[in-house]
C-alpha positions in Angstrom: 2.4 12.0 38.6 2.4 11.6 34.8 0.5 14.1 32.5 -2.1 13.4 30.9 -1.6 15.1 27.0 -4.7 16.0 25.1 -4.9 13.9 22.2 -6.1 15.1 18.6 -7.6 14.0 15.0 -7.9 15.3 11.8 -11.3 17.1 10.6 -14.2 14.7 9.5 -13.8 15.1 5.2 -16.9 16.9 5.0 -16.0 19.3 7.5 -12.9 19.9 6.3 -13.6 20.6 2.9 -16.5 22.9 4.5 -14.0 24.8 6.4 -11.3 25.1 3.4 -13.4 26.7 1.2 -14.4 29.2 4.0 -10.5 30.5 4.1 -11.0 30.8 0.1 -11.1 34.2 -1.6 -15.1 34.3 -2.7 -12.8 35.1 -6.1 -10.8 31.6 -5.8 -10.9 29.8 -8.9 -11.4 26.5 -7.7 -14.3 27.3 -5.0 -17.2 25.9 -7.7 -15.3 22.7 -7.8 -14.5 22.2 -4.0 -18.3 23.3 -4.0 -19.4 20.5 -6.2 -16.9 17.6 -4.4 -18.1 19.0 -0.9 -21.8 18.0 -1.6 -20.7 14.9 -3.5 -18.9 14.2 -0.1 -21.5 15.3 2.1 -24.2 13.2 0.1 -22.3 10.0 0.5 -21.5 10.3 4.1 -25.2 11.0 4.7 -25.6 7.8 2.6 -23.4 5.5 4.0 -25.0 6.6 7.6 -28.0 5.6 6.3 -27.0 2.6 5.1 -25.6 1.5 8.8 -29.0 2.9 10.5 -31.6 0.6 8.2 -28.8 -2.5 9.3 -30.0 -2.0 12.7 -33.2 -3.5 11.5 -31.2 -6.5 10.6 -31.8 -9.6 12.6 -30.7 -13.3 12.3 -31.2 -16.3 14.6 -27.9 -17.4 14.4 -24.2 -15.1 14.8 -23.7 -12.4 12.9 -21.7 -9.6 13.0 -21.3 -5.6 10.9 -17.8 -3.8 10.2 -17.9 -0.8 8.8 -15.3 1.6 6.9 -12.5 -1.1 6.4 -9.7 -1.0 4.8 -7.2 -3.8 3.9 -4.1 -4.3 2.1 -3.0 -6.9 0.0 0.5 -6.0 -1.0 0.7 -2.5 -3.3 -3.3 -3.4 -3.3 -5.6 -1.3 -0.9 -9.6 -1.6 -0.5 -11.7 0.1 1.6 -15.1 -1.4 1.9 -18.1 0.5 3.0 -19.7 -2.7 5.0 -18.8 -6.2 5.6 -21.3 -8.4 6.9 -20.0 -11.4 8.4 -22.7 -14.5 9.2 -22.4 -17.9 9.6 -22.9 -19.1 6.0 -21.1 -16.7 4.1 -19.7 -13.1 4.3 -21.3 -10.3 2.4 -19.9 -7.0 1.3 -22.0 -4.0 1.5 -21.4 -1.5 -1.2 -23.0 1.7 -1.1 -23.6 4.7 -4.0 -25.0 7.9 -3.9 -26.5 8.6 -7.1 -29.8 10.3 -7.7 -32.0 11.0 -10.9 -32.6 8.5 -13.5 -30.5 5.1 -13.8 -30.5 3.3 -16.8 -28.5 0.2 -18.1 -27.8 -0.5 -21.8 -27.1 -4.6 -22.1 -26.0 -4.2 -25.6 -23.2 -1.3 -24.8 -22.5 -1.9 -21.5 -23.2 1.7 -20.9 -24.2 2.2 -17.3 -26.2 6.1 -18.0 -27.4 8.7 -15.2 -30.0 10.9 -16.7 -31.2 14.1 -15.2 -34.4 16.4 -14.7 -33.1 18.4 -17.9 -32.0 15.3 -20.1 -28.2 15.5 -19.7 -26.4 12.3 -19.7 -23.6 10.9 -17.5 -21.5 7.7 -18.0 -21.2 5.8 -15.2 -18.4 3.5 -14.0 -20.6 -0.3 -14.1 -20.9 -0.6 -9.6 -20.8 -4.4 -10.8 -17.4 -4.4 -11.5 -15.6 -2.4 -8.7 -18.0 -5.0 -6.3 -16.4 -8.4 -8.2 -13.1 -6.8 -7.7 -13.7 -5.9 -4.4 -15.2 -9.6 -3.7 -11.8 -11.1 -5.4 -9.9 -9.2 -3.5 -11.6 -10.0 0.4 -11.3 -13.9 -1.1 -7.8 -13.8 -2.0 -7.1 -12.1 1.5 -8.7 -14.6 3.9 -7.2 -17.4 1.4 -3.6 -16.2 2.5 -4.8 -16.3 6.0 -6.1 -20.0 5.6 -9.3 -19.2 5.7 -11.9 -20.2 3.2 -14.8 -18.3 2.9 -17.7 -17.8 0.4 -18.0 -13.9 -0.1 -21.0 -12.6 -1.6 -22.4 -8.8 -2.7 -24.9 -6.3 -2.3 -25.1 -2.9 -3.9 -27.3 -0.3 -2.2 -28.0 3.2 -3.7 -29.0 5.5 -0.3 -30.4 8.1 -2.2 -34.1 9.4 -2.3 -34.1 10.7 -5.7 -32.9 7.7 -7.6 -35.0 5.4 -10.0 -33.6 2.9 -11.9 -35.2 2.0 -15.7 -33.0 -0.8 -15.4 -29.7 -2.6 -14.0 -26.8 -4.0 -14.5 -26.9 -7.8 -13.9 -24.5 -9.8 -12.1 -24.6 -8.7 -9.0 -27.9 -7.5 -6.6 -28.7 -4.0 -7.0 -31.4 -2.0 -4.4 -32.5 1.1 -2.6 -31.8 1.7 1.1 -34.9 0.3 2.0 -35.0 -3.1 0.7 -31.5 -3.8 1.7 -32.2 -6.1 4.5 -34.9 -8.4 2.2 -31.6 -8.6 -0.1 -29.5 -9.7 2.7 -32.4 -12.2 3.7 -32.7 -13.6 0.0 -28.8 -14.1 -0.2 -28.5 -16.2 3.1 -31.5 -18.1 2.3 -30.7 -20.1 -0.2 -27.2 -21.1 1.0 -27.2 -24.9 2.9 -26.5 -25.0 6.7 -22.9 -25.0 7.0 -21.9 -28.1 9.5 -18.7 -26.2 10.3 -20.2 -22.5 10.6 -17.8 -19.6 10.1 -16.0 -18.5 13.3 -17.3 -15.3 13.0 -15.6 -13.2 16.3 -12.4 -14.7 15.0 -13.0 -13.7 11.3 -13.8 -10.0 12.7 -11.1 -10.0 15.2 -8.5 -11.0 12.4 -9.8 -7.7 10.3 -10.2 -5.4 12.6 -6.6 -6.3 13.5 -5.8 -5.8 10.0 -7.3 -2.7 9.3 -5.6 -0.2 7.1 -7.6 3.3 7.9 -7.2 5.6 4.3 -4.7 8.1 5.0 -6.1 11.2 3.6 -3.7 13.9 2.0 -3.7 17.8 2.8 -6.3 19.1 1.2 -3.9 21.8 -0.4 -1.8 18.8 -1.6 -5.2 17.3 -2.9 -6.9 20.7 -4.5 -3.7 21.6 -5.9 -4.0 24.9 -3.9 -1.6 27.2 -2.8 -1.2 27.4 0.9 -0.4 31.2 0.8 -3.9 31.4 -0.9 -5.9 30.6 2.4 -7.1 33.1 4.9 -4.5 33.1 8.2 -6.1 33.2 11.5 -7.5 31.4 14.1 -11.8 30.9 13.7 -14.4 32.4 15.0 -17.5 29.6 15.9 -19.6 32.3 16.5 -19.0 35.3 13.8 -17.5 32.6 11.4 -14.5 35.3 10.9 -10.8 34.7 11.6 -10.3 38.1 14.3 -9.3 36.3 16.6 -5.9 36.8 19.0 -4.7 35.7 21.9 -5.5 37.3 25.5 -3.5 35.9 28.3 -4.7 32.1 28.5 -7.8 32.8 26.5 -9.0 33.8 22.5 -10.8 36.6 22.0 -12.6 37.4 18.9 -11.8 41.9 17.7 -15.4 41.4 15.2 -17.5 39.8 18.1 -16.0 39.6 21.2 -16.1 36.0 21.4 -14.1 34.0 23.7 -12.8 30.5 23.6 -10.4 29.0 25.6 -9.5 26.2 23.1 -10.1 28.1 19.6 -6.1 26.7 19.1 -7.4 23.3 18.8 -9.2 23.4 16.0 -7.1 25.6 14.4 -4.5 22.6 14.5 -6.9 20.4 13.2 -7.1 22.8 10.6 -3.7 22.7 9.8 -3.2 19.0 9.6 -6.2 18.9 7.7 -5.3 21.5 5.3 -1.4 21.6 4.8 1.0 19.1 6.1 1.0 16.3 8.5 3.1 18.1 11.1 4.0 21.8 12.0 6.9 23.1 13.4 6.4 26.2 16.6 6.5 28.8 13.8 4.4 27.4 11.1 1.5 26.6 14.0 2.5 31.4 14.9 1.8 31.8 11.0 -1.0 30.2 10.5 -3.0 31.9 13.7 -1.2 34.9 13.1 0.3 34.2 16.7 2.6 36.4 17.8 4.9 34.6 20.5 6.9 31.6 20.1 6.6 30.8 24.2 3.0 30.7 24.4 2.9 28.7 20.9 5.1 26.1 22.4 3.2 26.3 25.6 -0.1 25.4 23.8 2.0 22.4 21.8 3.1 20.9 24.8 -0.3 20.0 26.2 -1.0 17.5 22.8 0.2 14.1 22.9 2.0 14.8 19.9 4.8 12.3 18.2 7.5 15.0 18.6 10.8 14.7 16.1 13.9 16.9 15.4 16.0 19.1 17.7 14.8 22.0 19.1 15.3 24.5 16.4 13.7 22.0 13.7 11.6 20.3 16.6 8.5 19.3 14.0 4.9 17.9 16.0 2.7 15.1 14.2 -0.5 13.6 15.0 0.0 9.9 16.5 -0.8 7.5 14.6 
């Protein structure tokens, strides 16, 4: 009878980048900045989620359908779009922004401003024009596929704290909230189609397509040293990396702790962390693992895309 392998992922982002800093000297030069992208991370996740859960509110009479988190490629040229709405009339892209405090637009420069509690000033990249570019791109896609479609846009900003003075024109611009009256009042005006939009055969033909972004290490991404993190296998309980190996089992010297599967994570650390594959004696450094039998014992059990011979064998997620 054929074994069943355990299969395994990278980190969620947020989590990751949580986790990384946590191996980080307190001292570590770059902790404020993983700090800062960590929340920026966490606060558009959080966003985007709350995005998806007011679209459950969404209703029409006729077909529809929601993809989230797609990516497609056109060539050398990659989107990723945070929603795609696909009706019978039209399809509409959903993109959303995290930015709090105040948000103004100035017609005459073009400047699109975020002003603080304390009066400091941050240019903003226009949303308006990543969205046309983003609606150019999905057009030219299904055009290649014979498939003519008219896309439309909707920007949503998912957070609390945000207040807008004023806009950019050219595309709709809301708040979580009224996101589903802006779906409404783009279908609306658009005529009965007498040949509606195939929808299940539109979103089969993306999903199909769909190019997930590959993220990089985040030691390749942070510029960060590898030999600057903290070696060891964690701790869920005493959040500290005493942890070795007792017969079939991980047991923690700070807390006493056991956890028969503390390895797994610790590979999803790596992955997430350093390279996309490991070889039997990176995965003894990094856990500070002493033996090279029960190291390849614990490999064995991942369904793992396994290359090289066995003194360079190397182990990589599936893709």
């Amino acid at each position: 009878m054929a074994i069943i392998k355990e299969s395994i992922e990278i980190l969620p982002h947020g989590q990751a980048i949580h986790n990384f800093i946590a191996r980080l000297p307190k001292t570590h030069d770059q902790r404020e900045y993983l700090e800062n992208q960590l929340h920026r991370k966490t606060a558009g996740e959080r966003g985007e989620n709350k995005m998806r859960k007011k679209f459950q509110e969404f209703h029409l009479d006729e077909n529809f359908a929601a993809l989230w988190d797609i990516g497609l490629m056109d060539g050398d040229w990659k989107t990723q779009f945070d929603g795609l709405v696909i009706t019978e009339k039209c399809i509409i892209i959903l993109d959303s922004k995290n930015v709090s405090e105040y948000l103004h637009f100035d017609e005459k420069t073009g400047e699109f401003i975020r002003m603080n509690s304390k009066g400091q000033r941050l240019i903003l990249d226009n949303p308006v024009f990543q969205l046309n570019k983003n609606i150019l791109f999905l057009k030219r896609w299904l055009g290649k596929r014979k498939i003519d479609v008219p896309v439309k846009g909707l920007i949503v900003y998912t957070a609390n704290q945000c207040l807008f003075h004023s806009k950019p024109s050219g595309a709709p611009i809301c708040k979580t909230y009224q996101m589903n009256d802006y779906l409404y009042n783009i279908l609306r005006p658009l005529p009965p189609d007498p040949a509606p939009l195939k929808i299940n055969k539109i979103k089969r033909l993306i999903e199909a397509n769909h190019s997930p972004y590959v993220r990089r290490p985040l030691c390749e991404t942070y510029k960060i040293a590898y030999g600057d993190l903290q070696k060891g296998v964690y701790c869920a309980d005493c959040k500290g990396y005493q942890v070795v190996r007792e017969k079939r089992n991980w047991l923690c010297l700070g807390c006493g702790a056991k956890n028969s599967t503390a390895h797994h994570f610790a590979l999803q650390e790596y992955f997430s962390y350093v390279d996309d594959s490991l070889s039997n004696k990176e995965f003894r450094e990094f856990c500070l693992l002493g033996s090279a039998d029960i190291a390849k014992r614990i490999l064995s059990q991942y369904d793992f895309a396994v290359f090289g011979d066995t003194k360079s064998r190397r182990y990589r997620i599936k893709e």
